[in-house]
C-alpha positions in Angstrom: -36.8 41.0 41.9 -36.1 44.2 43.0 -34.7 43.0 46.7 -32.9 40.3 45.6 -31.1 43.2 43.8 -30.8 45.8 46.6 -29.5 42.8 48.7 -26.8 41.8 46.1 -25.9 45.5 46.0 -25.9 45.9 49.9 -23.7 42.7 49.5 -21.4 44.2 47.0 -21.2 47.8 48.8 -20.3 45.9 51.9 -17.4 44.2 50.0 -16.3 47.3 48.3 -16.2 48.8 52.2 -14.4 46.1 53.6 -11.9 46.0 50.7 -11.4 49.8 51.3 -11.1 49.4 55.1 -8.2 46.7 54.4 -6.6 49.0 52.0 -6.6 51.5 54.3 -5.9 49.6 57.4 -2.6 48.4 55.9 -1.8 52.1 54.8 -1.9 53.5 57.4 -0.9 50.3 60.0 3.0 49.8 60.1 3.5 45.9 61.3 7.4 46.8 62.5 5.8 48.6 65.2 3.8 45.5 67.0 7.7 43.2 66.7 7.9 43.6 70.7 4.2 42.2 71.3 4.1 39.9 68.2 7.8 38.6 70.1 6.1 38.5 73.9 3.3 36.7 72.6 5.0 33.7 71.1 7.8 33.9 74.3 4.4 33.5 76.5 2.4 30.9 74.6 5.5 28.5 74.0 8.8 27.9 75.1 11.2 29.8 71.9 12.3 32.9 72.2 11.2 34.8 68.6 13.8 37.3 67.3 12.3 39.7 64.3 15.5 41.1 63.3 14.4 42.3 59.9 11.4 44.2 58.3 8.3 42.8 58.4 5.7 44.0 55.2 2.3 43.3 53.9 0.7 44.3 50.6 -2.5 44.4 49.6 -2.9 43.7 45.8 -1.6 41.0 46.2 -2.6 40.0 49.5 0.5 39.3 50.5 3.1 39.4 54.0 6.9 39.5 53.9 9.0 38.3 57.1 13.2 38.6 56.9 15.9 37.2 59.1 13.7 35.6 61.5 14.7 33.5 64.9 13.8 31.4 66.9 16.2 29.9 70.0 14.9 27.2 71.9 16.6 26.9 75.4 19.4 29.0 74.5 20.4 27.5 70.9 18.7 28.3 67.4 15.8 25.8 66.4 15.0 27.6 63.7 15.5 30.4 61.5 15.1 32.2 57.8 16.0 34.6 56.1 13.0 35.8 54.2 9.9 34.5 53.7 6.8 35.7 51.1 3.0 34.6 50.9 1.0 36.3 48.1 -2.4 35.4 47.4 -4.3 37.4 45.0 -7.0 39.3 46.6 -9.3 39.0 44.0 -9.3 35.0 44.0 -10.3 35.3 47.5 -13.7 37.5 46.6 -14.2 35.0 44.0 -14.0 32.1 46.2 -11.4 30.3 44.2 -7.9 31.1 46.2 -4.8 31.5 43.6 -1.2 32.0 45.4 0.7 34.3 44.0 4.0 33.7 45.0 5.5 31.4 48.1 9.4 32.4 48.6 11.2 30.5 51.4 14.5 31.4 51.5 17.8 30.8 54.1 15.7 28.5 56.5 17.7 26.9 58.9 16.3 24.1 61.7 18.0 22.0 64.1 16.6 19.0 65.0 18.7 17.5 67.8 18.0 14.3 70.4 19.6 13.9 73.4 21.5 11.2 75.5 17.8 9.9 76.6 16.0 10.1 73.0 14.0 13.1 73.7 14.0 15.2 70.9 13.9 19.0 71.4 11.2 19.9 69.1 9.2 17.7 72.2 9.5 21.4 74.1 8.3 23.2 72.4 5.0 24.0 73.7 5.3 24.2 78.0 3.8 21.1 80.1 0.1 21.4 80.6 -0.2 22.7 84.2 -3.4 20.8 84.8 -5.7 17.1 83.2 -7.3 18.5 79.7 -10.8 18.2 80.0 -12.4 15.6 77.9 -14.6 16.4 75.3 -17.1 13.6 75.9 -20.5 14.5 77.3 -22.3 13.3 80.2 -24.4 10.7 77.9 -21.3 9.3 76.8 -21.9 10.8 73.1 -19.1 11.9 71.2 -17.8 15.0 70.3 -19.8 17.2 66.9 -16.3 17.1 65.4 -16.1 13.2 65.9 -19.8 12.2 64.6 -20.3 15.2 61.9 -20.3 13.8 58.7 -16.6 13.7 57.1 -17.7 13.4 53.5 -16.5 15.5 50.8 -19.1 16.6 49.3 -19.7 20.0 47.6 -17.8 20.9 44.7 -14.2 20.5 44.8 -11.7 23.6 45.5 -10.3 25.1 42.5 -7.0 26.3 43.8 -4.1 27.9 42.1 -0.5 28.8 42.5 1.5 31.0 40.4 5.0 30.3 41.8 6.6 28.3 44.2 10.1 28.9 45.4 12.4 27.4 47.9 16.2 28.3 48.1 19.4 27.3 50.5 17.3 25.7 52.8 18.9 23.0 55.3 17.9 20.6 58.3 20.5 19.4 60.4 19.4 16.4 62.5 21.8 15.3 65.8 20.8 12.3 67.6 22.9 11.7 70.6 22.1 8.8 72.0 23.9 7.3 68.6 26.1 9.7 67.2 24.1 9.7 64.1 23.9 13.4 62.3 22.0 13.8 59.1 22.1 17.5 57.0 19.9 18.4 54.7 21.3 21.7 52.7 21.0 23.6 49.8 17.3 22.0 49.4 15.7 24.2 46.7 12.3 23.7 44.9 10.8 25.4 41.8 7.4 24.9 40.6 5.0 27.3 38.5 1.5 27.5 37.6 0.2 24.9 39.5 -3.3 23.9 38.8 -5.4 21.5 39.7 -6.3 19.1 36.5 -3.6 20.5 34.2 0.6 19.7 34.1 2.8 22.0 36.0 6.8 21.3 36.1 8.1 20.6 39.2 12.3 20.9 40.1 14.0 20.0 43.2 17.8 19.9 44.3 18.9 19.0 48.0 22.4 17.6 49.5 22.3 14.8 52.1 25.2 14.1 54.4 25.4 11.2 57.3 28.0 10.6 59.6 26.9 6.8 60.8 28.2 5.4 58.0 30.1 8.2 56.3 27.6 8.8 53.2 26.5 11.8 50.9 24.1 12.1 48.1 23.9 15.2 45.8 20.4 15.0 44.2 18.5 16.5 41.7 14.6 15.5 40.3 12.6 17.4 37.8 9.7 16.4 36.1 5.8 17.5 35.6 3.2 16.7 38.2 -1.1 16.6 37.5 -3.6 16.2 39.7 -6.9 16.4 39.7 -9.4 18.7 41.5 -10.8 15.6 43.7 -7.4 14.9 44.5 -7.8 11.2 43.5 -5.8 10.8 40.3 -2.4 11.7 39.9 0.0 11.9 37.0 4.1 12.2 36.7 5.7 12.6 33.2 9.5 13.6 32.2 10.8 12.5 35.6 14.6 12.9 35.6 16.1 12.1 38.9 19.9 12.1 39.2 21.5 11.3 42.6 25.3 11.4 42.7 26.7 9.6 46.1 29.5 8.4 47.8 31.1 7.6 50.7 31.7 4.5 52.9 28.8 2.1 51.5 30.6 2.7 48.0 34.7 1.8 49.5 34.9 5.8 49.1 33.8 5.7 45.2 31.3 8.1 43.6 28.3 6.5 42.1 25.5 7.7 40.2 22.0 6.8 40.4 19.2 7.9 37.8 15.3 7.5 37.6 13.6 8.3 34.6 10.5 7.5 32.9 6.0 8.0 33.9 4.0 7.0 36.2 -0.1 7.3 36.8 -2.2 6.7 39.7 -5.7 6.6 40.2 -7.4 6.3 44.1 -10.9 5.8 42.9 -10.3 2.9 40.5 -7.2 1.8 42.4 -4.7 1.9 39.5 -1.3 2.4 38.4 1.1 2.4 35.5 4.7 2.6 35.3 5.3 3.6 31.9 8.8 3.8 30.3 10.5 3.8 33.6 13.9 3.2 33.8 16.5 2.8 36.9 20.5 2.9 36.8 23.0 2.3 39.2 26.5 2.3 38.3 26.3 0.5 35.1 23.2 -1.4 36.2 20.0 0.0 34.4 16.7 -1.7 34.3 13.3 -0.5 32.0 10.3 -1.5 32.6 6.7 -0.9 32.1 3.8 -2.0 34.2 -0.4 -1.7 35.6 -1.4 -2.7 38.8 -5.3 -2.8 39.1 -6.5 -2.8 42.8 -4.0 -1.9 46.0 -5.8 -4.1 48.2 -4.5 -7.4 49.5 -4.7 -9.0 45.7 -3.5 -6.6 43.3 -3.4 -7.8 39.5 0.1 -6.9 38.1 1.0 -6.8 34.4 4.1 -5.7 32.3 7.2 -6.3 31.6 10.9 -6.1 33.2 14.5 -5.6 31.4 17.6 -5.7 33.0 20.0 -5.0 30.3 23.7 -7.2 30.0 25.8 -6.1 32.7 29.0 -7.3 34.1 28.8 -7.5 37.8 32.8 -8.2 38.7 32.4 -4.0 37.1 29.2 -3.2 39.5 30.9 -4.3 42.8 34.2 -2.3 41.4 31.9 0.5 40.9 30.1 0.7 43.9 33.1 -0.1 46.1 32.7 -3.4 46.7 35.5 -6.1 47.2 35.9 -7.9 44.2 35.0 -11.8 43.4 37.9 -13.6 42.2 37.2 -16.5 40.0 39.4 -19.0 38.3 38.2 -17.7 35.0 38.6 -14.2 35.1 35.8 -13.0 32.2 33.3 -15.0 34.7 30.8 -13.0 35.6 31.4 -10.2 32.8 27.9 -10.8 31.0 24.1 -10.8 33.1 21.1 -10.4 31.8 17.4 -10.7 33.0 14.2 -10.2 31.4 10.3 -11.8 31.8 6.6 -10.6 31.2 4.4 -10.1 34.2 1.2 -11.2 34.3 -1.6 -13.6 36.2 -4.8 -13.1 38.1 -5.2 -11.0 41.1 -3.5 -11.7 43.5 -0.6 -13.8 42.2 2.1 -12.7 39.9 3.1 -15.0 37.0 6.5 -14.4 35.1 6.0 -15.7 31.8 9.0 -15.8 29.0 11.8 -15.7 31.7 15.2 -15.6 30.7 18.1 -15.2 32.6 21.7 -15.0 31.2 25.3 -15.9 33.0 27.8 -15.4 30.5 27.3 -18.5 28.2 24.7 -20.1 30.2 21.1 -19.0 29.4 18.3 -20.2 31.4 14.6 -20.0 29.9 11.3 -20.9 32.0 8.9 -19.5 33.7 7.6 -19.0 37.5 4.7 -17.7 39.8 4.2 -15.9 43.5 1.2 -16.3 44.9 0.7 -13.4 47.4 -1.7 -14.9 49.5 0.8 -18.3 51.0 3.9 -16.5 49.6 4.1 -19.7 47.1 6.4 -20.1 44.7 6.6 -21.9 41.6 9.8 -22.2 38.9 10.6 -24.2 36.2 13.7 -23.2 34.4 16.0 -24.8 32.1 19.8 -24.3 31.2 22.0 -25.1 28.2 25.6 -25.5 29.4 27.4 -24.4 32.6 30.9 -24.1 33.8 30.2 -23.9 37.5 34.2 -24.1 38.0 34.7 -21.0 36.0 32.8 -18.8 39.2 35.2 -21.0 41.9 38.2 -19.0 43.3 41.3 -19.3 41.3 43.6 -22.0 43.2 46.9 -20.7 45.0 50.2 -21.0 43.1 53.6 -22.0 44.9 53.7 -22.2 49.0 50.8 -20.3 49.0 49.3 -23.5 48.2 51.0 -25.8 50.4 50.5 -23.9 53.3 46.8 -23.3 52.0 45.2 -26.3 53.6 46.7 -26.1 56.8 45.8 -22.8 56.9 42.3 -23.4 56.0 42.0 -26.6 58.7 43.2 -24.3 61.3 40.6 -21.6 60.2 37.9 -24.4 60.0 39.0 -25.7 63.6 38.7 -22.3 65.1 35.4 -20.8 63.4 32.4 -22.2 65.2 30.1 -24.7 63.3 26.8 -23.0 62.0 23.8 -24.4 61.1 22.8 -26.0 57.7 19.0 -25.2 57.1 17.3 -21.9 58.3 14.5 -24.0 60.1 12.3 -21.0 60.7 12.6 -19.7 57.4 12.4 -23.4 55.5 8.9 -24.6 57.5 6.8 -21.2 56.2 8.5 -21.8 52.7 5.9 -23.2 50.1 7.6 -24.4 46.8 7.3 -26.2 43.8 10.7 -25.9 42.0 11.6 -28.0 38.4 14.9 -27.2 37.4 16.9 -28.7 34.0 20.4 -28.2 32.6 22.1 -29.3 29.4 25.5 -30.2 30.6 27.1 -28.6 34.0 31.1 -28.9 35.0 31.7 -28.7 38.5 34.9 -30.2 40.1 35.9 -30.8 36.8 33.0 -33.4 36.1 30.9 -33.6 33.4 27.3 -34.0 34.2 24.7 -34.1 30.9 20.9 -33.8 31.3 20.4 -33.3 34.6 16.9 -32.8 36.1 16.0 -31.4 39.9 12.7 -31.5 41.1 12.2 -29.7 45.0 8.8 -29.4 47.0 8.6 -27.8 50.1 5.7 -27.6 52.7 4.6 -27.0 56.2 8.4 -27.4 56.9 9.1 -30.7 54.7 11.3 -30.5 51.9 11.4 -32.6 48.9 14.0 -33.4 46.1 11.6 -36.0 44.4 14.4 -35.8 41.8 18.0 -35.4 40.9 18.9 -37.1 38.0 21.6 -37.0 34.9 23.9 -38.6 33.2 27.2 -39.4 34.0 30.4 -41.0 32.6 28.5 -43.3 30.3 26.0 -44.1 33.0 23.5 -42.6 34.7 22.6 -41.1 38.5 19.4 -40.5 40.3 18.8 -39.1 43.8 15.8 -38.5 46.2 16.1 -36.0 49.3 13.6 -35.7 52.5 14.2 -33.1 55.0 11.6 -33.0 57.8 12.3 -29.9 59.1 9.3 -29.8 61.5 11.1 -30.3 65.0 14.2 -28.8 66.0 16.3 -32.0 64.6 15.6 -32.3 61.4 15.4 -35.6 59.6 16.4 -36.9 56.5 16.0 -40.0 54.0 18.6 -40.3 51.2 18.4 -42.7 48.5 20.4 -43.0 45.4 21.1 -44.8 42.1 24.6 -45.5 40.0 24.0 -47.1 37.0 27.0 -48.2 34.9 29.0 -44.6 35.7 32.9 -45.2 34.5 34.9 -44.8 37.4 38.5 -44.1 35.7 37.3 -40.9 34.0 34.8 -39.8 36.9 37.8 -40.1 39.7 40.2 -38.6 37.1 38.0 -35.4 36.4 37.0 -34.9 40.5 40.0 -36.1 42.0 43.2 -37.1 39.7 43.0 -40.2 41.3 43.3 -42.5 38.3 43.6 -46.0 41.0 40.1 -47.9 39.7 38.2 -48.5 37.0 35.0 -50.2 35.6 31.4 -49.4 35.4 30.1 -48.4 38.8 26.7 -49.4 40.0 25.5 -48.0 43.4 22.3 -48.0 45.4 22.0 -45.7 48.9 19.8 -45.8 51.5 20.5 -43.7 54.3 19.0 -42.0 57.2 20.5 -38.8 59.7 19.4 -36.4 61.7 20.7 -32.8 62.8 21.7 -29.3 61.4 25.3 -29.4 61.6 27.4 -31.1 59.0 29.1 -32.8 62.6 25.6 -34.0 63.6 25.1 -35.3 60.6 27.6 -37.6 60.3 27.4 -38.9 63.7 23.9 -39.8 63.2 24.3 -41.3 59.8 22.8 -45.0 59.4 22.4 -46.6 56.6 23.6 -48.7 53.4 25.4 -48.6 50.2 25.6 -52.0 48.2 27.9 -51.5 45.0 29.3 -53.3 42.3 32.1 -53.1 39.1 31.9 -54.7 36.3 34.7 -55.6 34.2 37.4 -53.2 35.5 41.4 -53.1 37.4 43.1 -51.9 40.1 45.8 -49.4 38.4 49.0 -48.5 39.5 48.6 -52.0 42.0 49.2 -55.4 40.8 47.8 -57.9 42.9 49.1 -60.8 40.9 52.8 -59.9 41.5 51.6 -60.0 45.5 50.6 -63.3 45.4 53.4 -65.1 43.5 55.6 -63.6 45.4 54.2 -65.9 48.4 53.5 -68.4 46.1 57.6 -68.4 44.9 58.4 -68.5 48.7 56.1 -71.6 49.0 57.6 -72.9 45.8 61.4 -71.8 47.4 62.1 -70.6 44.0 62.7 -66.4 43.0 60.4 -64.7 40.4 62.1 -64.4 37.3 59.7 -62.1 35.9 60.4 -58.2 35.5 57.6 -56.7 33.6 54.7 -57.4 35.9 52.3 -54.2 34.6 50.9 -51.6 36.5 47.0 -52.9 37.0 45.0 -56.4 38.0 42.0 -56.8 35.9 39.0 -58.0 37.9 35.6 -58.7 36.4 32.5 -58.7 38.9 33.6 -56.7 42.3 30.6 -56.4 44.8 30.1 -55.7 48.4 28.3 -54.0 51.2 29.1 -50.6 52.9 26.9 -50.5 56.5 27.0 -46.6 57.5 27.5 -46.2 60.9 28.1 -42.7 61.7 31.6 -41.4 60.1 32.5 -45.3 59.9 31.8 -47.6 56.5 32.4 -51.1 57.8 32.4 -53.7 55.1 32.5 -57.8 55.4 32.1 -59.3 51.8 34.2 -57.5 49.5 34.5 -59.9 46.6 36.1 -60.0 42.9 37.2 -62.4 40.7 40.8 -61.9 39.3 42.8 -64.3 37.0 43.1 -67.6 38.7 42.2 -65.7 41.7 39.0 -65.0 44.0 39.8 -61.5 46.0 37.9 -61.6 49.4 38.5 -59.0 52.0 36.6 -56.9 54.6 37.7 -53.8 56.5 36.1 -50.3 57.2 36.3 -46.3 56.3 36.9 -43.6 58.3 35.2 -40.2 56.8 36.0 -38.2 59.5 39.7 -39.1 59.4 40.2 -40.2 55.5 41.5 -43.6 56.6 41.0 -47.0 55.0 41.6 -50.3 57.1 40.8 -53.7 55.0 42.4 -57.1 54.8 42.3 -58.3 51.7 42.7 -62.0 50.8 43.7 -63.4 47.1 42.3 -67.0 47.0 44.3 -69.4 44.5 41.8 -71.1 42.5 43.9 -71.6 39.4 47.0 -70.6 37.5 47.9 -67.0 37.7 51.3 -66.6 36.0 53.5 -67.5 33.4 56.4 -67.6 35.8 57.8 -70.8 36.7 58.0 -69.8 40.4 54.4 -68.7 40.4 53.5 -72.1 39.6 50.3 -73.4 41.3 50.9 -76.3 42.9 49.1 -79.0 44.7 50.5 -77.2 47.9 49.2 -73.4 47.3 45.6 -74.5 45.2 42.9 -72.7 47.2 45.5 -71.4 49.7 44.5 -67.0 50.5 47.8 -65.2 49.8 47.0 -61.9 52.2 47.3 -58.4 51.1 46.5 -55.7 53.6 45.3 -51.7 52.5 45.7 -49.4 54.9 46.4 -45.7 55.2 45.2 -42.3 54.3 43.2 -42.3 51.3 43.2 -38.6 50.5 47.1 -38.6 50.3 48.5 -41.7 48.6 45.8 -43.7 46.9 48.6 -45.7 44.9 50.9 -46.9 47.5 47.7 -47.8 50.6 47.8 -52.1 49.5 50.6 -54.0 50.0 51.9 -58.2 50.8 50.7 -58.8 54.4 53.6 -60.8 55.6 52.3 -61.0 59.4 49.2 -62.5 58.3 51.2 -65.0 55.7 51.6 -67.2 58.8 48.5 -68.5 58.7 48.5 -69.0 55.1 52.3 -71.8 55.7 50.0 -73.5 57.8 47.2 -74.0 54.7 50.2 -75.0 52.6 51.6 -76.8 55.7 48.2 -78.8 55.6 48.0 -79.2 52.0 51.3 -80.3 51.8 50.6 -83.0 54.5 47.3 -83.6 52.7 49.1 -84.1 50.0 51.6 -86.8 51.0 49.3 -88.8 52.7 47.1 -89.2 49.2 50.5 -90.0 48.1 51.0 -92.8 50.6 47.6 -94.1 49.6 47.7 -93.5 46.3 51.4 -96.1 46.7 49.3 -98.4 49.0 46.5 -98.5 46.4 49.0 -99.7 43.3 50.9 -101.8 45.1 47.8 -103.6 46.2 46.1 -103.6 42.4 49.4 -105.0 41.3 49.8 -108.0 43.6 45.7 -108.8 42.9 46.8 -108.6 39.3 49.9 -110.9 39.3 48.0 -113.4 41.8 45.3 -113.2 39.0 47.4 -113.6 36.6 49.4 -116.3 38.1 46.0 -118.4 39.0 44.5 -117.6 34.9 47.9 -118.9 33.8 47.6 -122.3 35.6 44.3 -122.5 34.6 44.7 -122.5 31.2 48.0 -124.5 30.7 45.3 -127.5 32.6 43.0 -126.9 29.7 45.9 -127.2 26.7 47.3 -129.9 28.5 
């Protein structure tokens, strides 16, 4: 016992000397006086030139050294430079092996970063070329290095280390890189921070100003908050963060905007957790809350929690932030979004449960999934009522309009065709999307329960269903896109059921020419990615029928009896023909042949009349080409000159339709007087038809009446013998 004492007194007395020897040493030793060697020394061991304008000064309780106006020039120009700069640590600590800075001051420092034309920057030269190979550290057997193999645990008990205060003021970084004329400055940076401990809260403040020239941009912020962590340095704690960051310039159209982060947030290494707690962002008058876990930071993380994005008008946001505006036709359109959902599901995929999602009077409620693993995504969300026209632009009043389209031709003409379908992106996609909506109006047509359903896989996309109602009837659709080569393929079939064609081509296009129930099937094939390509290669068919409907504003009766007066010789006396031709039953085939619809057995039935015509469409160049035919198969008019005849029955009284659909619908049928040649000769025949049934018909009488008088003659004789 009584050596392990003398030796802990030798050990102590040998403390007490060497704490006297400092004390003395830095009495006595004057640092100013070693500026010229401490300045050689740095000259010789790197390439900066040290200037130690001002006083340099230790202490000793605290342990502490003081530097001012320091310099240091790199080839000729400042790299870097402060103005004073303290270390304290309390002596004491040190004895007790459990450091605690005093105080850290930095204060005035200055750096410049700069790259040149060649993207070397200059803090690269610092330290001189090595004059010779460094000498590997690898032994002849080929082990490595101690440092390499030695064990890197921790071990041991963890450091307990202290700081009293931390201070940084007016410091600034300016960064030049000449090679792109980008600058970046960092000034008046400044942090604060005070009794920092490891495993208890210490308040943390910091304050900086960032300016860039490439774009034109600068941010005043400003954070405070508290910071914990622990003495393994594995958990780590904020709480009361306040971040503020004013900025502005060209990103923002020249605006000021403000940005602001506030809430908690927890980490753990060991157990590989986190929590967002009351967090909330804001940009402009965007602001989002939130709280949320994530257990594990591997490759599967499990995330839970929810997100809030409070009602927020984003035609405001994009004013705020500098943003050219969205014009819509209704101006209150996109005044009032809104997002909110619960996050949940197993590791590795995150489930959004209780999604809703709010555009202005349209709410949208579901739910959806992202598996990290394939980057799949599932949705199913449904709608109440949308206005799609509302978010179109507002249409152009006066010439503006007029000279609108041609305008927009010409742009169309001289802006290169893009492609349709990301290929790329669309074969890595995996989906499973069900989407429903009340009622939606777009291009002014009504469309109630409508139901989408979209797969997508290995580059094959899917609309297994598009379906609603529509105009008193009903539509459905299925989509393929094989996306798997470089010219994509797709299938396209549809179904019209009983859709009213009057209101539908009202609503879409004010064209009020036809109506009836529609009934439609589609089957068509294409390939390509350009909206060109597509129609080229389009092949297919479209069968159709209407049902009890009539050609408005185009009265086909009045066309034929006017050929059937000019057979007759006789003028219509009629005035008050109407404005439409009922028709009950009209059918036919389209055959798609690339931008062409060619059609051969267009048929109706009218009154008294069979309509029979065939004829083609041109897409690309919105023209219609069809000869129609009106059969007479029985009286048609009240008009005496309209009279069918022996002479006109079954005779085709032609009509042609041809022009530009997309400009005068009403005025595109009219009597085909070139083709009414051929029609005199069918009247020609019947007429000769006639007359020779005629001559028979005389033959045949005059013949039954002779038989009937010679008869008659020989009955009479015949029975005058028997009376007499």
């Amino acid at each position: 016992m009584k050596a392990v004492r003398y030796v802990l007194i030798a050990i102590v007395a040998l403390i007490i000397l060497a704490v006297v020897a400092v004390a003395i040493a830095m009495a006595v030793i004057n640092p100013n006086d070693y500026k010229p060697q401490i300045e050689q020394a740095v000259e010789k061991q790197t390439n900066l030139d040290l200037v130690l304008e001002g006083d340099i000064g230790w202490s000793f309780i605290p342990l502490g050294l003081e530097l001012n106006n320091v310099e240091a020039n790199l080839e000729g120009s400042r790299f870097v430079a402060l103005e004073q700069l303290v270390a304290q640590v309390d002596f004491w600590s040190l004895i007790a092996m459990s450091p605690k800075v005093d105080t850290f001051v930095l204060s005035g420092l200055d750096a410049r970063l700069e790259v040149n034309e060649q993207g070397e920057g200059n803090w690269t030269r610092i330290m001189p070329e090595p004059t010779g190979k460094a000498e590997q550290p690898a032994t002849e057997t080929g082990e490595k290095p101690a440092a390499e193999t030695a064990d890197t645990g921790t071990g041991g008990e963890p450091l307990n280390f202290n700081v009293q205060n931390v201070q940084i003021t007016n410091a600034q970084v300016h960064y030049t890189d000449k090679s792109t004329g980008q600058a970046v400055t960092l000034e008046n940076f400044g942090v604060n921070a005070s009794d920092i401990t490891l495993g208890s809260e210490f308040p943390l403040d910091i304050s900086f100003r960032v300016e860039t020239t490439k774009p034109a941009f600068e941010v005043d912020g400003s954070i405070s908050a508290r910071l914990a962590a622990n003495e393994a340095l594995n958990d780590f704690a904020v709480s009361g963060l306040k971040a503020v960051f004013d900025m502005s310039g060209e990103p923002f159209g020249g605006k000021s905007v403000t940005a602001e982060l506030g809430g908690s947030a927890k980490a753990n290494l060991e157990t590989e957790t986190a929590t967002l707690s009351g967090f909330t962002a804001s940009l402009a008058n965007l602001s989002l809350a939130t709280d949320l876990s994530v257990k594990g930071f591997g490759e599967k993380p499990a995330i839970s929690g929810k997100v809030n994005i409070n009602e927020f008008s984003l035609k405001k946001l994009l004013s705020n932030l500098g943003q050219p505006a969205i014009e819509t036709s209704d101006p209150d359109a996109l005044s009032a979004l809104a997002f909110s959902t619960n996050i949940g599901g197993p590791a590795g995929k995150l489930e959004l449960g209780d999604l809703t999602l709010k555009l202005d009077d349209t709410t949208f409620n579901g739910s959806g999934s992202y598996t990290l693993a394939n980057s799949g995504i599932v949705f199913n969300l449904q709608g109440d009522k949308l206005n799609a026209d509302h978010y179109l632009p507002p249409e152009a009043e006066g010439a503006e309009a007029e000279s609108a389209p041609a305008g927009e031709a010409s742009t169309a003409q001289a802006t290169p065709e893009s492609d349709l379908l990301p290929l790329e992106t669309l074969r890595t996609l995996l989906l499973d999307v069900k989407f429903g909506l009340g009622e939606l109006i777009v291009s002014n047509l009504t469309i109630n329960e409508i139901k989408a359903s979209t797969t997508a896989k290995n580059g094959l996309l899917k609309v297994d269903e598009f379906s609603g109602n529509l105009y008193e009837g009903s539509f459905g659709a299925n989509v393929t896109i094989d996306a798997r080569t470089d010219n994509p393929k797709w299938t396209v079939g549809s179904n019209v059921t009983n859709v009213q064609t009057l209101p539908l081509l009202t609503d879409l296009a004010e064209v009020d020419m036809l109506s009836g129930g529609a009934n439609l099937k589609v089957n068509a094939t294409t390939t390509g990615n350009r909206m060109s390509a597509l129609r080229k290669s389009a092949d297919g068919q479209i069968s159709f029928n209407l049902a009890e409907g009539q050609f408005r504003k185009m009265n086909l009766t009045r066309m034929a009896c006017q050929g059937i007066a000019m057979v007759n010789q006789e003028s219509l006396s009629t005035n008050d023909w109407g404005t439409s031709t009922p028709f009950n039953d009209m059918r036919g085939t389209l055959n798609i042949n690339g931008n062409m619809l060619n059609n051969k057995d267009l048929v109706a039935s009218l009154a008294g009349m069979k309509l029979e015509g065939d004829g083609s469409v041109d897409l690309e160049q919105s023209l219609l080409d069809y000869e129609v035919g009106l059969r007479i198969v029985g009286e048609i008019h009240r008009d005496e000159a309209c009279r069918v005849t022996e002479y006109v029955q079954d005779v085709v009284i032609p009509v042609e339709c041809k022009g530009n659909f997309s400009e005068d619908p009403a005025g595109l049928c009219s009597f085909d007087g070139s083709r009414f040649r051929d029609t005199l000769k069918t009247i020609a025949a019947n007429a000769a038809k006639a007359k020779a049934r005629k001559e028979v018909d005389k033959a045949k009488t005059e013949a039954e009446e002779k038989v009937k008088e010679k008869i008659g003659e020989e009955l009479g004789d015949k029975l005058k013998g028997l009376f007499n």
